[in-house]
TINU-825681 format. One record per residue (C-alpha): residue number from 1; x negated, y, z. Coordinates in nm, 4 decimals. Each point is the difference from the previous one (the first is absolute). Example, Ala and Ser with C-alpha at 12.3 -4.5 7.8 and 13.67 -1.06 7.14 Angstrom:
TINU-825681
   i       px       py       pz
   1  -1.2300  -0.4500   0.7800
   2  -0.1370   0.3440  -0.0660
This chain:
TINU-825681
   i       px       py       pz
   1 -11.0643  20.8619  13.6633
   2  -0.3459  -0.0816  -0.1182
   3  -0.1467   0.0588   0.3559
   4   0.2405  -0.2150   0.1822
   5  -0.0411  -0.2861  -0.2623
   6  -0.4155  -0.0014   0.0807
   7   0.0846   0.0245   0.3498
   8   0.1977  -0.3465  -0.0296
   9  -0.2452  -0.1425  -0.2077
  10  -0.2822   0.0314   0.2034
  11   0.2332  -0.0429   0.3518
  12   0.0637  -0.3793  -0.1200
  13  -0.1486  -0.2706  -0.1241
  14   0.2691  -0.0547  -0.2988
  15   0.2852   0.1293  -0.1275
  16   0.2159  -0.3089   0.1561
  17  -0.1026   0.1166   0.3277
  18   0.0788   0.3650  -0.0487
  19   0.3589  -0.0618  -0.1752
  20   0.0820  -0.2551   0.3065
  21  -0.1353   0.2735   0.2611
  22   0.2059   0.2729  -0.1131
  23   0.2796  -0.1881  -0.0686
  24   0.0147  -0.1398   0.3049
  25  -0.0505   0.4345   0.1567
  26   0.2889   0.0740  -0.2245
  27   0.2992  -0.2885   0.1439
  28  -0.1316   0.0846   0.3728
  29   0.0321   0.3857  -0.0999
  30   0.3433  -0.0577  -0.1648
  31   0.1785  -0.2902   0.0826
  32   0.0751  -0.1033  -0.3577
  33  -0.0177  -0.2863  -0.2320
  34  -0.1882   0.0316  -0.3457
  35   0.0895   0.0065  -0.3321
  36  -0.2935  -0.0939  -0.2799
  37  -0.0487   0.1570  -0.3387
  38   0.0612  -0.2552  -0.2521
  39  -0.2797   0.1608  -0.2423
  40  -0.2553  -0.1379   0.2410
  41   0.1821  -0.3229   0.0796
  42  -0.2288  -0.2139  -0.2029
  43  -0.3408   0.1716   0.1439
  44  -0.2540  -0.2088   0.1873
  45  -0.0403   0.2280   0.2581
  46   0.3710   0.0185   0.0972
  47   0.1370  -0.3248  -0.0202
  48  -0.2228  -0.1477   0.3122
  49   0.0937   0.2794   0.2001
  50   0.3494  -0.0644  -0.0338
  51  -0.0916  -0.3462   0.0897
  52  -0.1794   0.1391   0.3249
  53   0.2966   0.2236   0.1012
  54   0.2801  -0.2707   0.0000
  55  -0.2245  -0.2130   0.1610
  56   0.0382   0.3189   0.2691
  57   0.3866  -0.0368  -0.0008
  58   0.0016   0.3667  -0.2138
  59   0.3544   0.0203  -0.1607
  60   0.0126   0.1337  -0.3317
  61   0.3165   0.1979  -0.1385
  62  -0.1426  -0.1265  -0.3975
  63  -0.2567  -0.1967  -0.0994
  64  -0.1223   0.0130  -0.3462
  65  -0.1990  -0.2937  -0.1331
  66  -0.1480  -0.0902  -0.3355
  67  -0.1317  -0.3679  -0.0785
  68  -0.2135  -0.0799  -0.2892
  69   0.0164  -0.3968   0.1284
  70  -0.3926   0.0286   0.1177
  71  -0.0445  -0.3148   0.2537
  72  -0.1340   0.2587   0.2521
  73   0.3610   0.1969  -0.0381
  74   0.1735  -0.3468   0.0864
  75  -0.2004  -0.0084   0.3067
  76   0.1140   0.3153   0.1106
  77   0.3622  -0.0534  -0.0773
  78   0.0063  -0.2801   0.2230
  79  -0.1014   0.3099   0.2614
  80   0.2049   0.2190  -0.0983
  81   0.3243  -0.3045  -0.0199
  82   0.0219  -0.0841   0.3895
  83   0.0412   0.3562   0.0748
  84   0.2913   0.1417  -0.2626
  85   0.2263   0.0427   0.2567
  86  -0.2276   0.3043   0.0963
  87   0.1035   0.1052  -0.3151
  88   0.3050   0.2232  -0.1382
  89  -0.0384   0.0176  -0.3517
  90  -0.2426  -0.2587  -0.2126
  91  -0.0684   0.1393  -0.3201
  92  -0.1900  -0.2846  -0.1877
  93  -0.1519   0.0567  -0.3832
  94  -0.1374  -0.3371  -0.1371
  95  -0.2007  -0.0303  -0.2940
  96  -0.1166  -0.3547  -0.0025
  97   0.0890  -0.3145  -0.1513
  98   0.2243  -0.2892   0.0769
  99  -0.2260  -0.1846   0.2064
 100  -0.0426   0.2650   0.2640
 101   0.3172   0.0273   0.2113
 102   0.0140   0.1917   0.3262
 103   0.1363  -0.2450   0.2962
 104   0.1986   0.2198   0.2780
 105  -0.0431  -0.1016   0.3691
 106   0.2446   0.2277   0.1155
 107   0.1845   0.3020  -0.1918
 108   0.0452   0.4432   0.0299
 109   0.3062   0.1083  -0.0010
 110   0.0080   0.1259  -0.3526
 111  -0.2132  -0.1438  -0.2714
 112  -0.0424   0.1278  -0.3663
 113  -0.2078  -0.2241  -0.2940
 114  -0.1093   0.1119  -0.3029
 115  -0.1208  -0.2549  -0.2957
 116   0.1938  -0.2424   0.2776
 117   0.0318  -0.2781  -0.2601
 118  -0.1902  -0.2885   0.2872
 119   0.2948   0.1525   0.2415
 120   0.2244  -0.3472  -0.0526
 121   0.3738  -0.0270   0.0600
 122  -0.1669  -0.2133   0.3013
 123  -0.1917   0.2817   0.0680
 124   0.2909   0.2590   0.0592
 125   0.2182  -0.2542   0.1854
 126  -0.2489  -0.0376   0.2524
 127  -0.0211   0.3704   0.0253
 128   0.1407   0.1933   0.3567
 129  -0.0402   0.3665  -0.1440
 130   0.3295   0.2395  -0.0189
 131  -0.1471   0.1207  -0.3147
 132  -0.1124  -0.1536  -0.2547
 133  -0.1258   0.1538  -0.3316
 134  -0.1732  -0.1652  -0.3108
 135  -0.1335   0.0867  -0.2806
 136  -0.0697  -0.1945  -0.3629
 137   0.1127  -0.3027   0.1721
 138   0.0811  -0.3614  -0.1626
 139   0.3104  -0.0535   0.1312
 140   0.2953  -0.1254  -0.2280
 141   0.3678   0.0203   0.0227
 142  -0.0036  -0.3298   0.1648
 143  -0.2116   0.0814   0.2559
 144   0.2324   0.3234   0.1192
 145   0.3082  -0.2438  -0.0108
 146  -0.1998  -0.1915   0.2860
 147  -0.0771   0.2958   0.1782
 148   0.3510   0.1310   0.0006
 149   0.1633  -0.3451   0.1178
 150  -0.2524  -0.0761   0.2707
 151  -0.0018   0.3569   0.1012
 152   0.3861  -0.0589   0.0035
 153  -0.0641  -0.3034   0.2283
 154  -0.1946   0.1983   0.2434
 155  -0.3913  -0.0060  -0.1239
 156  -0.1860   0.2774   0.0080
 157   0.1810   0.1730   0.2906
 158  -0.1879   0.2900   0.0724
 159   0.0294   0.1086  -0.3742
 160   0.1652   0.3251  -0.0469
 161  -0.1323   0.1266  -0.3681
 162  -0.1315  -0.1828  -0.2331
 163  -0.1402   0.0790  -0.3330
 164  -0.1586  -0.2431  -0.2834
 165  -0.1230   0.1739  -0.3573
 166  -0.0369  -0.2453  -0.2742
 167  -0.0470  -0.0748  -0.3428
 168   0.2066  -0.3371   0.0291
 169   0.3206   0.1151   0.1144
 170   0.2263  -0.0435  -0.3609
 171   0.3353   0.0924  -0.0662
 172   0.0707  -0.3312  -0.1285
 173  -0.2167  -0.1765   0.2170
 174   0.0778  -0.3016   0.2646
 175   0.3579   0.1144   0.1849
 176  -0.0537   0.1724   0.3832
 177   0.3103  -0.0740   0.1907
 178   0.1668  -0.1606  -0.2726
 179  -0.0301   0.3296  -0.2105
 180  -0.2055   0.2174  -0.2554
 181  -0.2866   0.1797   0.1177
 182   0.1942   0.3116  -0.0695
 183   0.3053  -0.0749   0.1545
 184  -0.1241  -0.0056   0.3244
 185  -0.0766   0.3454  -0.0021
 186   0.1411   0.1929   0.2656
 187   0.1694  -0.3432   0.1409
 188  -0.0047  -0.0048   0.4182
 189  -0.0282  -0.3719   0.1030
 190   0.0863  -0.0812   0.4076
 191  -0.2308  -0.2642   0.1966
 192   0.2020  -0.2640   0.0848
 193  -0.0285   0.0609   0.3791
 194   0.1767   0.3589  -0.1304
 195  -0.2246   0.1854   0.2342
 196  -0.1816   0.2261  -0.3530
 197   0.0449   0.0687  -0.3269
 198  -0.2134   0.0469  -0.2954
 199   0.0528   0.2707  -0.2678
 200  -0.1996  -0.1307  -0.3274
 201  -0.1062   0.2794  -0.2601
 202  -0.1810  -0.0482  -0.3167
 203  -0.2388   0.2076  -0.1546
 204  -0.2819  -0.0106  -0.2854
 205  -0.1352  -0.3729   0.0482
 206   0.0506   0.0317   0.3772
 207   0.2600  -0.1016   0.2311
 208   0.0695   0.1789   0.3092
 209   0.1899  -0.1889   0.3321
 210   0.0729   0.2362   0.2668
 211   0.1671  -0.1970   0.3484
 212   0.2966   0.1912   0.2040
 213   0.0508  -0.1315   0.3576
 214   0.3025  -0.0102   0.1930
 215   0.0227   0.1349   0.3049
């Protein structure tokens, strides 16, 4: 291992170049799409050659990305934005503050956010992913009503699970649907076109929408 780590070393001229080389030996060898190790998400080394390898068209089966809100990182987001639909599964972990919000061009197919509190209601009714996870979001009771009675009305139509953890979901909180945050557990609500259903669940501070289509 030792030997073949030298031999890279002195073969390029930086580590960017040697990652990108193999990388590049590995999809023509195998066909695949990558998946990246979120514990080295947040590196300086690996984060432009992500950048580099969607600007290649390389699909990746999960990305794992870690923002500190740097301005440099917002640079590179608006890379790594106009190609997400190169991308399976966005896993995003955020740890800046409110004045630093990611802007998406385009969107994967599945997206996860920790610390997601600058993902709006806005944010998430824009959003074109079948899956949709966050985490330690701000979202209220009010704010799933909406997204129940648009979804109803036919927004977010690609939508097939979607799952929002937060603090400000209360039992005695604003009414969704004209009812109690807990008695819409395990309620199925139809779109009004009656072509799916959703099946809402409750959990620990997190509610849970999973769609049903009709054949």
């Amino acid at each position: 291992m030792a030997c073949c780590s030298t031999g890279i070393e002195t073969f390029w001229a930086n580590h960017q170049e040697g990652y990108l080389s193999i990388i590049r030996h590995l999809l023509k060898m195998f066909q695949c799409k990558i998946s990246t190790y979120s514990g080295y998400s947040d590196s300086d080394l690996f984060q432009p050659t992500i950048s580099m390898l969607l600007d290649l068209q390389v699909e990746f089966e999960e990305l794992c990305i870690h923002f500190k809100g740097s301005k440099d990182e917002n640079l590179l987001w608006n890379q790594i934005s106009r190609n997400l639909g190169l991308v399976e599964d966005l896993r995003i972990l955020s740890s800046f503050d409110t004045d630093f919000k990611l802007v998406f061009t385009s969107w994967p197919q599945n997206i996860t956010i920790w610390d997601c509190y600058w993902f709006t209601l806005e944010s998430l009714m824009a959003c074109t992913s079948s899956t949709i996870t966050l985490y330690f979001s701000h979202l209220e009771n009010k704010d799933m009503d909406k997204i129940l009675r648009e979804w109803r009305a036919g927004e977010l139509p690609n939508l097939k699970r979607l799952i929002i953890a937060s603090w400000r979901f209360e039992e005695n909180g604003e009414h969704i649907l004209g009812m109690n945050l807990l008695e819409i557990d395990g309620m199925v609500i139809q779109a009004d076109d009656g072509s799916k259903t959703a099946t809402i669940k409750l959990g620990q501070h997190y509610i849970e929408m999973s769609v049903t289509l009709f054949q």
